[in-house]
C-alpha positions as CSV (number, residue, x, y, z in Angstrom):
1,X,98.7,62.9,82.7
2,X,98.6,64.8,79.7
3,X,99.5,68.7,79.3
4,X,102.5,70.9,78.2
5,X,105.9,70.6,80.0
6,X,108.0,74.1,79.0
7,X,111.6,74.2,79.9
8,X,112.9,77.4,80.6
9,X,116.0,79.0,78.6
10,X,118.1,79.0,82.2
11,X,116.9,75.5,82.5
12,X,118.1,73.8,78.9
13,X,121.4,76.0,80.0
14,X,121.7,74.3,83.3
15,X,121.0,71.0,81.7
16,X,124.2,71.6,79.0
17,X,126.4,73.0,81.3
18,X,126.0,69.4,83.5
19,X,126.2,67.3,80.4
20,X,129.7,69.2,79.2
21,X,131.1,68.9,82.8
22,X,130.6,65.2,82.0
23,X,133.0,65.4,79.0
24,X,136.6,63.8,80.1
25,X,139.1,66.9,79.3
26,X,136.5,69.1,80.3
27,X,137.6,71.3,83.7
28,X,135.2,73.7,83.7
29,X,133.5,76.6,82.3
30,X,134.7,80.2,82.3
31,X,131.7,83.0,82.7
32,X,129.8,84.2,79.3
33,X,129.1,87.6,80.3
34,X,130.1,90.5,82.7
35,X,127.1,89.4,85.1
36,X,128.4,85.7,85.3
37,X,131.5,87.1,86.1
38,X,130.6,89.5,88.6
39,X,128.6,86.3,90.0
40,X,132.0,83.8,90.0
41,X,133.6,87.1,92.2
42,X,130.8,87.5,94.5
43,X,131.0,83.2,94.8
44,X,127.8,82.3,93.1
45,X,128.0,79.7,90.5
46,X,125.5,78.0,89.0
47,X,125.0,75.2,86.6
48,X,124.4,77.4,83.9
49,X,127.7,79.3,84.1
50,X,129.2,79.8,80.3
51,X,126.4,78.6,78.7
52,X,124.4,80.8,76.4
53,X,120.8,79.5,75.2
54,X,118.4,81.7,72.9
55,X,115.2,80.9,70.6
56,X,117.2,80.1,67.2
57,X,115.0,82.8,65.0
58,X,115.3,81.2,61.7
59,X,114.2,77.9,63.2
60,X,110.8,77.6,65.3
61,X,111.1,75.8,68.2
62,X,114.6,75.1,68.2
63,X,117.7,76.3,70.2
64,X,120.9,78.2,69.7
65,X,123.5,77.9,72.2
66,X,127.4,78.4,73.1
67,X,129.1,77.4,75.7
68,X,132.3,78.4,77.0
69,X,134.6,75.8,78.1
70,X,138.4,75.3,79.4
71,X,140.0,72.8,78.6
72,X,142.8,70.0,80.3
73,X,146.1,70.6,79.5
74,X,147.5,67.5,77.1
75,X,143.9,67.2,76.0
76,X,143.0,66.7,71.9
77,X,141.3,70.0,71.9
78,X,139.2,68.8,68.3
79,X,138.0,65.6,70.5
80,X,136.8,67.4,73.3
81,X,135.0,69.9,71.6
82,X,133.4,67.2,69.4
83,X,132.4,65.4,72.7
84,X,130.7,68.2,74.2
85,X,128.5,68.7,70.9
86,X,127.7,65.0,71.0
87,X,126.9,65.2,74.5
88,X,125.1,68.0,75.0
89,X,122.7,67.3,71.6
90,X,122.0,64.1,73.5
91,X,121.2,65.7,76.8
92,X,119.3,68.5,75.2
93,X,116.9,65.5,73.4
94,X,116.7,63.3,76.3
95,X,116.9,65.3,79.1
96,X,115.0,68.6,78.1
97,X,112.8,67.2,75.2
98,X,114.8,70.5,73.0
99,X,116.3,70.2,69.9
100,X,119.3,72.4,69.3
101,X,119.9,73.9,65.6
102,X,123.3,75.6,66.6
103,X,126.0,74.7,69.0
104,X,129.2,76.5,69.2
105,X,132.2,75.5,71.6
106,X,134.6,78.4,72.6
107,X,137.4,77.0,73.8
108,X,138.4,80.0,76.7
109,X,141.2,78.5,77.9
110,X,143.4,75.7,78.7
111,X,144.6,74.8,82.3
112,X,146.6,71.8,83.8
113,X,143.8,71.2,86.5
């Protein structure tokens, strides 16, 4: 079957918000925005929570996207972080069939879990 398969922006986010879950050290992800946390309060969570994903506009066809992490307690906050990148370029690729230009990790927080 040939034709175009689109993945939707909420869709790629989902998708990176699994794959940095995956990440040991990783306990969750805080909310990116007043409306994500409004939705944590009201008890909706999705996959996509604290993940950001926008068109890169210097790059054509390519993705920007941050993602907002806490992090385990006792955890080599440099490894994580360069886990997550790893993993969710890989998932992005594989998964979504997106490349990502940008990635940026925001550490949020810390927590013993």
């Amino acid at each position: 079957m040939k034709g175009n398969i689109t993945v939707t922006e909420s869709a790629l986010a989902a998708i990176l918000g699994l794959a940095a879950h995956e990440v040991p050290g990783v306990l969750g992800m805080s909310p990116a925005g007043i409306r994500e946390s409004i939705s944590r309060i009201l008890g909706r969570s999705e996959a996509s929570e604290g993940v950001v994903v926008k068109p890169d506009p210097n790059a054509a066809g390519k993705y920007q996207a941050d993602l907002y992490v806490v992090v385990a307690f006792g955890s080599r906050i440099p490894t994580v972080v360069d886990s997550i990148g790893e993993r969710v370029h890989w998932a992005a690729k594989s998964l979504a069939g997106a490349e990502l230009s940008t990635v940026r990790i925001h550490v949020v927080g810390v927590s013993r879990g």
